[in-house]
C-alpha positions, 0 to 999 in steps of 0.5 A: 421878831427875830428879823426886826434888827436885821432889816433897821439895819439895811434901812439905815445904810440905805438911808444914810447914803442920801444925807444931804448938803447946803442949799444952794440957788442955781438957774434953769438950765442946772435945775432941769437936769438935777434929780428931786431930793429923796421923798420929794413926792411925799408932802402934799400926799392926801392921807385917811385918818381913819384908815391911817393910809396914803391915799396915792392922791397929792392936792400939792403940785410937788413937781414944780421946782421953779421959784418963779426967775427960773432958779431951784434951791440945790442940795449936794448929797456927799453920799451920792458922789456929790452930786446936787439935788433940787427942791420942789418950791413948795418946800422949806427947811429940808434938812437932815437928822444924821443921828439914830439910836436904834433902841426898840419902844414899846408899850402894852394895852389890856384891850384892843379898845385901848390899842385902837385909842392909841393909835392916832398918836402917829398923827400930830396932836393937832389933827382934829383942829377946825374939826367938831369929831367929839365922841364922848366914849368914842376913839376918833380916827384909826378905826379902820387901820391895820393895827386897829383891824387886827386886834380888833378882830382878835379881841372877839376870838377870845380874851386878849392883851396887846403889846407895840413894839417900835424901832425907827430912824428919821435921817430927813424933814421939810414942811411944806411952804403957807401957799404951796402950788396945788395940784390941778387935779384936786383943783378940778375936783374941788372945783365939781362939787356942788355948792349946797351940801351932797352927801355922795358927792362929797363922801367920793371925794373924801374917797379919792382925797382923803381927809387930811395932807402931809404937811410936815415930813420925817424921812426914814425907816420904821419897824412895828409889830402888834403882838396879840397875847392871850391873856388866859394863856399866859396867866395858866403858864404863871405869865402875866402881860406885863412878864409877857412885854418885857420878855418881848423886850429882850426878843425885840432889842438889843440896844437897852442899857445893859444892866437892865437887859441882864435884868429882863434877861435873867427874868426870862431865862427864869420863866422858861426854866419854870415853863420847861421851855427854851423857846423865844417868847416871840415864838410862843407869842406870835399871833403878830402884825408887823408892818416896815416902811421903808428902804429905796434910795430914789424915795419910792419906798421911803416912810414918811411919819408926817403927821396932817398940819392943824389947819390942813382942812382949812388949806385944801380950799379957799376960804371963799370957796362955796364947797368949803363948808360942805367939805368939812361937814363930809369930813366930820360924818366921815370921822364920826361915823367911823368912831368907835363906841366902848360897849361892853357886849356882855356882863361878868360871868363871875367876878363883877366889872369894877376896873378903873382902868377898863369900865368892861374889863372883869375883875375876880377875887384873887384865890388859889384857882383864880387870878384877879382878871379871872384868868385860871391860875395855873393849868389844870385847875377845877372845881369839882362839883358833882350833882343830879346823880340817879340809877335805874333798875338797881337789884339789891334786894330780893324781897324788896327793891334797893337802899341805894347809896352812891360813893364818888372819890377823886384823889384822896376825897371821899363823898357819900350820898344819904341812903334812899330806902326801897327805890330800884330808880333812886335819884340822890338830891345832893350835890357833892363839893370837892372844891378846887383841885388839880387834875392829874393823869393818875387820877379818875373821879370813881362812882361805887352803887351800894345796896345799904343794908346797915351802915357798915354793911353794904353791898356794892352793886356795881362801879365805874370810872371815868377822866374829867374833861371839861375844858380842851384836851384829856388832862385840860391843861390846853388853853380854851379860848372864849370868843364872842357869839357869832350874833355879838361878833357880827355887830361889835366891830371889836370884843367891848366896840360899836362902831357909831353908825352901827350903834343904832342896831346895836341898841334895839338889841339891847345889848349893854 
């Protein structure tokens, strides 16, 4: 995280060099030998909004720079020694964004389900429009992109959070032209399907063109990073995932009003102290995905957070194209298929699922031993029961075989089992509750046999001692992760997500 600001800052001097100036309308002879914008090659890019990728295919010819009298519109770039850049024809209104504030955003989700939903929010709002891709209790769209992939698969290794950190410039934006010159390619590719619907054909179209183009353009560099959290984790350290974002926040950023950055500041440095730590919270928290986009003058490398126009399905063909309404239909399975489900993969081992916000989420009575997301309430919690306790060839007595009677202590607590009269095999029915406890190095839970003779004379038989250790490491003070089943984890695309062309089997499980 520590790199974040480092490379903004490169991206911005990069990019600051290329602000352009006025148009200007120029003959032939100029235009030919003038050098395109920057990210002149990125409108008309094809783009999955499942993937939530570039497809590196163009249905927009952006090489075409002729208005049609042999003129080209002209920008001077100052930044470059004045030198004059042309436009492709299909663009309008390009123009720059000089101002940057700099300052980090950033958001927490309590699923990777809920990070997943959130995900097409890089797209216009209109993305779906001509579209029939309802899902009721599906996320449409970003399925299958690299923030989505990534929590994903954490959410089923074991009981996550998430938090997005964004920091990003936009020095320039176009939109492309109504009528824009196609590429010939794309034409000689709509030109190939068949007239009456095939799947095949149509999916590997889809493969190659993708399901949407980039109509509308900001140029200029982004920085984000997914932060897994594991919510257990920092609840056992006195952490919550909010704590845990804001901590974040002050790794992230320094471009907060200052008062409350000395505020989330003095927070932090607070939690630590308590924590007996003075690690960063990104290095204690750094199962991360990053992603930078951007930093090349020429626009190779440049990011582009265009987001697909509303009607962009309806200009990739001719209204009157027989493929048209083949196209769309491949689209709509493409996206359906690819939805994911909220399926909850298992009930509440203890607590019951009664979350507003999250119907798969587990909600606990909050107590000493247990927060309300059922997260331990600090490390080395127990509770201690202990049960199913029996001997075999006990030796009390020499007339007869052995009042058998059983101590167990831990700290201060005592128990004691009922008296079993003439059983060298005795097996004690009861169980012994010692409640919650803290587990301690110094502490051993204790077992003594004793040979009952009368109540205050007994003799001992015999004693043993031993560390409790459930949970991972020898005091149980590491945290132990809870990760799906390998049966559930090969069907559930996330920790509580099906995939909808995967919820057929999913239902002949009978999983709910």
């Amino acid at each position: 995280m520590g790199q974040m600001q480092v490379y903004l800052v490169v991206f911005w001097a990069l990019l600051l060099m290329t602000i352009s100036g006025e148009d200007d309308i120029s003959a032939s002879k100029e235009c030919e030998h003038a050098p395109f914008v920057p990210g002149y090659n990125l409108a008309g890019e094809v783009f999955d909004v499942v993937t939530m990728e570039r497809k590196g295919s163009y249905v927009i010819n952006t090489e075409i720079w002729d208005l049609g009298n042999g003129t080209c519109k002209l920008h001077k770039n100052k930044y470059i020694n004045g030198i004059k850049q042309k436009l492709p024809a299909a663009f309008v209104d390009w123009r720059t964004l000089p101002k940057c504030s700099m300052k980090v955003s950033s958001q927490i989700f309590e699923s990777s389900e809920a990070l997943v939903n959130d995900s097409s929010s890089a797209l216009s709002v209109g993305w779906k429009v001509g579209l029939d891709v309802k899902a009721v209790g599906a996320a449409v769209g970003s399925t299958h992109s690299r923030e989505a992939k990534f929590a994903m698969t954490k959410s089923k290794q074991d009981k996550y959070s998430f938090t997005k950190h964004e920091v990003g410039c936009n020095f320039y934006r176009y939109h492309v032209v109504e009528n824009p010159p196609l590429h010939a390619e794309f034409l000689q590719a709509i030109k190939s399907l068949p007239a009456s619907y095939d799947p095949d054909a149509y999916r590997n179209l889809i493969t190659t063109y993708g399901t949407h183009y980039t109509k509308r353009v900001m140029l200029g560099g982004q920085m984000k990073a997914i932060t897994a959290i594991k919510t257990c984790q920092a609840a056992v350290s006195g952490l919550t995932d909010t704590a845990v974002k804001d901590c974040l926040d002050v790794d992230a950023s320094g471009s907060y009003n200052v008062a409350t950055l000395n505020a989330k500041t003095h927070f932090c440095q607070e939690q630590k102290k308590k924590m007996g730590t003075n690690e960063k919270f990104s290095s204690m928290f750094n199962e991360r995905q990053t992603e930078i986009i951007g930093g090349n003058i020429n626009g190779e490398d440049l990011f582009f957070s265009g987001s697909s126009h509303p009607n962009s399905l309806k200009n990739w063909l001719n209204n009157k194209h027989p493929a048209r309404k083949g196209l769309k239909k491949a689209v709509e399975e493409y996206i359906i298929q690819n939805a994911l489900m909220k399926v909850c993969s298992k009930p509440c081992k203890i607590g019951r699922k009664c979350s507003a916000r999250d119907r798969c989420a587990c909600v606990c009575e909050s107590s000493k031993i247990i927060k309300s997301n059922c997260c331990p309430a600090e490390k080395g919690l127990a509770t201690l029961k202990v049960y199913n306790l029996r001997a075999k060839g006990l030796y009390g007595d020499v007339g007869s075989q052995t009042d058998g009677t059983v101590t167990v202590t831990y700290g201060t607590q005592i128990k004691r089992t009922e008296t079993i009269d003439d059983n060298d095999n005795p097996r004690w029915p009861e169980t012994s509750e010692f409640g919650p406890i803290k587990i301690r190095m110094a502490n051993k839970l204790t077992f003594k046999v004793y040979d009952a003779d009368s109540y205050w004379n007994s003799d001992l038989l015999g004693s043993c001692s031993f560390d409790l250790r459930s949970g991972v490491g020898p005091q149980c003070n590491e945290h132990k992760p809870s990760p799906m089943t390998t049966s559930l984890a090969d069907i559930f695309s996330s920790r509580n997500g099906v995939l909808v062309k995967d919820l057929q089997f999913t239902r002949k499980s009978r999983f709910s």
